[in-house]
ZATORZA-531993 format. One record per residue (C-alpha): residue number from 1; x, y, z. Coordinates in Angstrom, 3 decimals, m for minus. Each point is the difference from the previous one (the first is absolute). Layout:
N
+-------+----------+----------+----------+
! nukol !       xx !       yy !       zz !
+-------+----------+----------+----------+
!   NUM !        X !        Y !        Z !
...
+-------+----------+----------+----------+
END
This chain:
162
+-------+----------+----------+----------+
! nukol !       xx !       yy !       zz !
+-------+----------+----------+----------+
!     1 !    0.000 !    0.000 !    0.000 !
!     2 !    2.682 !    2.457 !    0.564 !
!     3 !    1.275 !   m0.811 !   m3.780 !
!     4 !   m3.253 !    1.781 !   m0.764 !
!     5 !    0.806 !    3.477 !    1.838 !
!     6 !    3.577 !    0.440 !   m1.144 !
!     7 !    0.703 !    0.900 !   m3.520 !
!     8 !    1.003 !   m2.455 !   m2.208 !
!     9 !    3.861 !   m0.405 !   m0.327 !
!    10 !   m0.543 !   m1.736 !   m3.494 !
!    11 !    1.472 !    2.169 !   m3.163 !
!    12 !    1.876 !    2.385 !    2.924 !
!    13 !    3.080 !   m0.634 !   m2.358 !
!    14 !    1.599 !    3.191 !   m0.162 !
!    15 !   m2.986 !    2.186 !   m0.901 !
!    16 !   m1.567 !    0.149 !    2.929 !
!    17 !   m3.356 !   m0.777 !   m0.767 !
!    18 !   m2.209 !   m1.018 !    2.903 !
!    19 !   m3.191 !   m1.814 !   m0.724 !
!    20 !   m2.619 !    0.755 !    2.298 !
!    21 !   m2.613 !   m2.988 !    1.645 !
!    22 !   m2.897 !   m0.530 !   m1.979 !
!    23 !   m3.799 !    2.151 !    1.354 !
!    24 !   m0.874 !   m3.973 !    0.564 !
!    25 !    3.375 !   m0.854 !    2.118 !
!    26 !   m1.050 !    3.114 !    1.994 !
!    27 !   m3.919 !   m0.480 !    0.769 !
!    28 !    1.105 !   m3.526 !    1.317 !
!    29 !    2.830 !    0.748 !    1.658 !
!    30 !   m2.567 !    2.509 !    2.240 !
!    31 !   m2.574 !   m2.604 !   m0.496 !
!    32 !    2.384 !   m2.732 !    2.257 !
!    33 !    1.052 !    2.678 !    2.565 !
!    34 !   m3.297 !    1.196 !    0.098 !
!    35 !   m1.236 !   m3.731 !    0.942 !
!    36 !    2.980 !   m0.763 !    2.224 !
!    37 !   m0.312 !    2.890 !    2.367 !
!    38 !   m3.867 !   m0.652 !    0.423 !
!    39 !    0.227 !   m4.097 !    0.453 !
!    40 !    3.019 !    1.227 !    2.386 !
!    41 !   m2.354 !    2.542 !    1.901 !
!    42 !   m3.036 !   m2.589 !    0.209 !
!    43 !    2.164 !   m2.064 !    2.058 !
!    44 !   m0.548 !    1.256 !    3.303 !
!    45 !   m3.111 !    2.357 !    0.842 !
!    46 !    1.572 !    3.988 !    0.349 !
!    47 !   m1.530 !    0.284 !    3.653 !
!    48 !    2.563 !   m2.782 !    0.902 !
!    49 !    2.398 !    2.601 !   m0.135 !
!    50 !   m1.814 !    2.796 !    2.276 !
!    51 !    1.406 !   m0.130 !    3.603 !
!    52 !   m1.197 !    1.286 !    2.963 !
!    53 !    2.200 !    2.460 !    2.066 !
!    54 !    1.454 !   m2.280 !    2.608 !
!    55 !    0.028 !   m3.522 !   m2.540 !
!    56 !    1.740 !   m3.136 !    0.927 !
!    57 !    0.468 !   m2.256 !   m2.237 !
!    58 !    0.641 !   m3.785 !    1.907 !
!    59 !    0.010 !   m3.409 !   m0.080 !
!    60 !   m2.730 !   m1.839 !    1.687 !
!    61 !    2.470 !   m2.126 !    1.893 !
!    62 !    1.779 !    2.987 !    1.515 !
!    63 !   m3.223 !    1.088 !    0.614 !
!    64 !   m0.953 !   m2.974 !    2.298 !
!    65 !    3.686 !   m0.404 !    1.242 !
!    66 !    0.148 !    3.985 !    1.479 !
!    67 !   m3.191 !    1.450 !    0.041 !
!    68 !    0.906 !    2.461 !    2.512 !
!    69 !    2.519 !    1.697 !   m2.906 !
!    70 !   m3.517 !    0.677 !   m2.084 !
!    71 !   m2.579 !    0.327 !    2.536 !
!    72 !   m2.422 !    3.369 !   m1.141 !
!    73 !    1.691 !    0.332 !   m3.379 !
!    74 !   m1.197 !   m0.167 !   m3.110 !
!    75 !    1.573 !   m2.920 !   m1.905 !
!    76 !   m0.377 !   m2.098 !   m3.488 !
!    77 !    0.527 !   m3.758 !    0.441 !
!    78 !   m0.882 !   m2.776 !   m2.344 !
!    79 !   m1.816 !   m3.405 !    0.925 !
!    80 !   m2.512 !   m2.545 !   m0.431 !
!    81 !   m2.827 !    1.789 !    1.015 !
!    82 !   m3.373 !   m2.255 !    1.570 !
!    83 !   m3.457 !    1.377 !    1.424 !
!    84 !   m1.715 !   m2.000 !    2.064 !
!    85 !   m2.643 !    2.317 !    0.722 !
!    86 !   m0.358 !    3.993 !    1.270 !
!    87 !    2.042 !   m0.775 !    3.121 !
!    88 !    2.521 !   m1.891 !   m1.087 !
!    89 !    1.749 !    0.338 !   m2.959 !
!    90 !    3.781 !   m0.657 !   m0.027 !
!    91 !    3.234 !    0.103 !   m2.142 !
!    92 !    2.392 !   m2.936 !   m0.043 !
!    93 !    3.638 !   m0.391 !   m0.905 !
!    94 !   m1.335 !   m2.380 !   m2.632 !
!    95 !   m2.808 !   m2.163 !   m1.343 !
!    96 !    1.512 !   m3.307 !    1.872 !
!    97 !    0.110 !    2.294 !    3.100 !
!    98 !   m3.512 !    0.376 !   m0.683 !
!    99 !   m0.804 !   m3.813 !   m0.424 !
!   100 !    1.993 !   m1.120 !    3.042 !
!   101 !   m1.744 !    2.174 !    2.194 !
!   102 !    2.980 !    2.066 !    1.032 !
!   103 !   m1.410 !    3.098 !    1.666 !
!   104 !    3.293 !    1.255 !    1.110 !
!   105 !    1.109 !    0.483 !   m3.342 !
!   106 !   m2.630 !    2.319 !   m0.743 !
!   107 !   m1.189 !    3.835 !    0.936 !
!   108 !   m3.834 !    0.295 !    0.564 !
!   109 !   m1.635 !    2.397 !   m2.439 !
!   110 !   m2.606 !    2.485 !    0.544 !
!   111 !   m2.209 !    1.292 !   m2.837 !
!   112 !   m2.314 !    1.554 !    2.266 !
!   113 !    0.970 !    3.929 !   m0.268 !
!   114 !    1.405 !   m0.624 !   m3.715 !
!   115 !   m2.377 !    1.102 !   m3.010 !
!   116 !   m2.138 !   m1.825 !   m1.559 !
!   117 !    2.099 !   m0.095 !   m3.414 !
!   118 !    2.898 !   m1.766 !    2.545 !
!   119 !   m2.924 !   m2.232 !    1.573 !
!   120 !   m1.850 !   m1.339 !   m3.236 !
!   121 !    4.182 !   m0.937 !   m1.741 !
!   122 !    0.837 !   m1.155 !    3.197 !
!   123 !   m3.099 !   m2.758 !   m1.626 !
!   124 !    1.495 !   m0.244 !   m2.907 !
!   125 !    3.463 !   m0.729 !    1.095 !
!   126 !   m0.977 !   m2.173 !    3.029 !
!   127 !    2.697 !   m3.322 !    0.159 !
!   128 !    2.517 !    1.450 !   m2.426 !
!   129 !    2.864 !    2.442 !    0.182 !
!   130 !   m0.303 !    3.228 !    0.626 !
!   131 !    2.392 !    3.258 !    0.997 !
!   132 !   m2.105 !    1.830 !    2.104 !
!   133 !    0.824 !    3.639 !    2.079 !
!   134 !   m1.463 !    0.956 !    3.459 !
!   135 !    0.662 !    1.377 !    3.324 !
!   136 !    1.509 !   m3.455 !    2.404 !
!   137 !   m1.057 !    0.130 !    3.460 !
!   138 !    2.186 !   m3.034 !    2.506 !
!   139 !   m2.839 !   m1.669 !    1.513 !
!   140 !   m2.949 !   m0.254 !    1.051 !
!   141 !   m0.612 !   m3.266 !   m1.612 !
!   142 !    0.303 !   m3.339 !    1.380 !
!   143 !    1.748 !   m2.335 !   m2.777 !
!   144 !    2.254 !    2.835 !   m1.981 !
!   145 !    2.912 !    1.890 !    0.915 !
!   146 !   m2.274 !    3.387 !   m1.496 !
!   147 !   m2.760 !    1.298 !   m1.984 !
!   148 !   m0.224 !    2.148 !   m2.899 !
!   149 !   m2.849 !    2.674 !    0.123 !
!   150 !   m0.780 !    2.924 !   m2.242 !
!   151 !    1.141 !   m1.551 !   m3.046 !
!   152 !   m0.130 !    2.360 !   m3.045 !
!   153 !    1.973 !   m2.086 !   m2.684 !
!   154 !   m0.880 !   m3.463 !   m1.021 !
!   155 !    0.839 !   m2.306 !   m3.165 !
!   156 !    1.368 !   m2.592 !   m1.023 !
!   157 !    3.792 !   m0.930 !    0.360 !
!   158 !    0.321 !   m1.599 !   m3.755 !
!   159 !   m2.619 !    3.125 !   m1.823 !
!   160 !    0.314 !   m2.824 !   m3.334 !
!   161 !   m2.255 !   m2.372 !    2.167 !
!   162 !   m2.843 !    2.537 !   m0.402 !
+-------+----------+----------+----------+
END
């Protein structure tokens, strides 16, 4: 493709002649950057990238292992995410977490003061992957080392799977 935007270096002999790309090697040329910047940009949703003042970005297992560290800060942490029902809701290391009923490698979730756009995809996304963003709290729940409340981003972790 670059061959297309540089002048030709055929019949450059000594007479400097330059022949310039073809209107056809140009309109495609724009035509394949045009297409690779959008299937690049449909990758992952734009809000991904909007962070709230005080932002942590953390693993899930750190966030089990010192919960103290995060405790009243906003933070984005990926998961397997489960609902059981309003009350409790939960987000696990991983699905086999999940399956094996291992609570301590999980934070509790709360949906309750989220909107109701973060409620009804919290449906949709219910036992798969997500990367989710809310304020963590230690406590005051009695199988996880936290919980997760006010949670104003949620999607998935692979956006493809949609």
């Amino acid at each position: 493709m670059i061959s297309l935007l540089i002048p030709s270096l055929r019949g450059m002999g000594g007479t400097g002649e330059k022949r310039l790309p073809s209107k056809a090697a140009i309109f495609f040329s724009c035509l394949f950057v045009v297409l690779g910047v959008s299937a690049q940009s449909a990758e992952v949703p734009a809000h991904w990238f909007d962070k709230a003042p005080d932002e942590r970005s953390v693993s899930l297992i750190r966030l089990i292992a010192d919960p103290q560290a995060f405790d009243e800060r906003n933070v984005v942490v990926q998961g397997f995410l489960v609902l059981r029902d309003e009350y409790e809701n939960s987000l696990f290391i991983d699905e086999n977490a999940y399956l094996a009923g291992l609570s301590s490698n999980s934070i509790a979730v709360d949906l309750e003061d989220s909107s109701a756009m973060i409620a009804t995809r919290a449906q949709e996304l219910d036992k798969r992957y997500v990367r989710i963003a809310g304020k963590f709290h230690v406590g005051p729940t009695a199988f996880s080392s936290g919980l997760l409340k006010a949670i104003y981003r949620l999607g998935p972790t692979f956006p493809e799977d949609e």
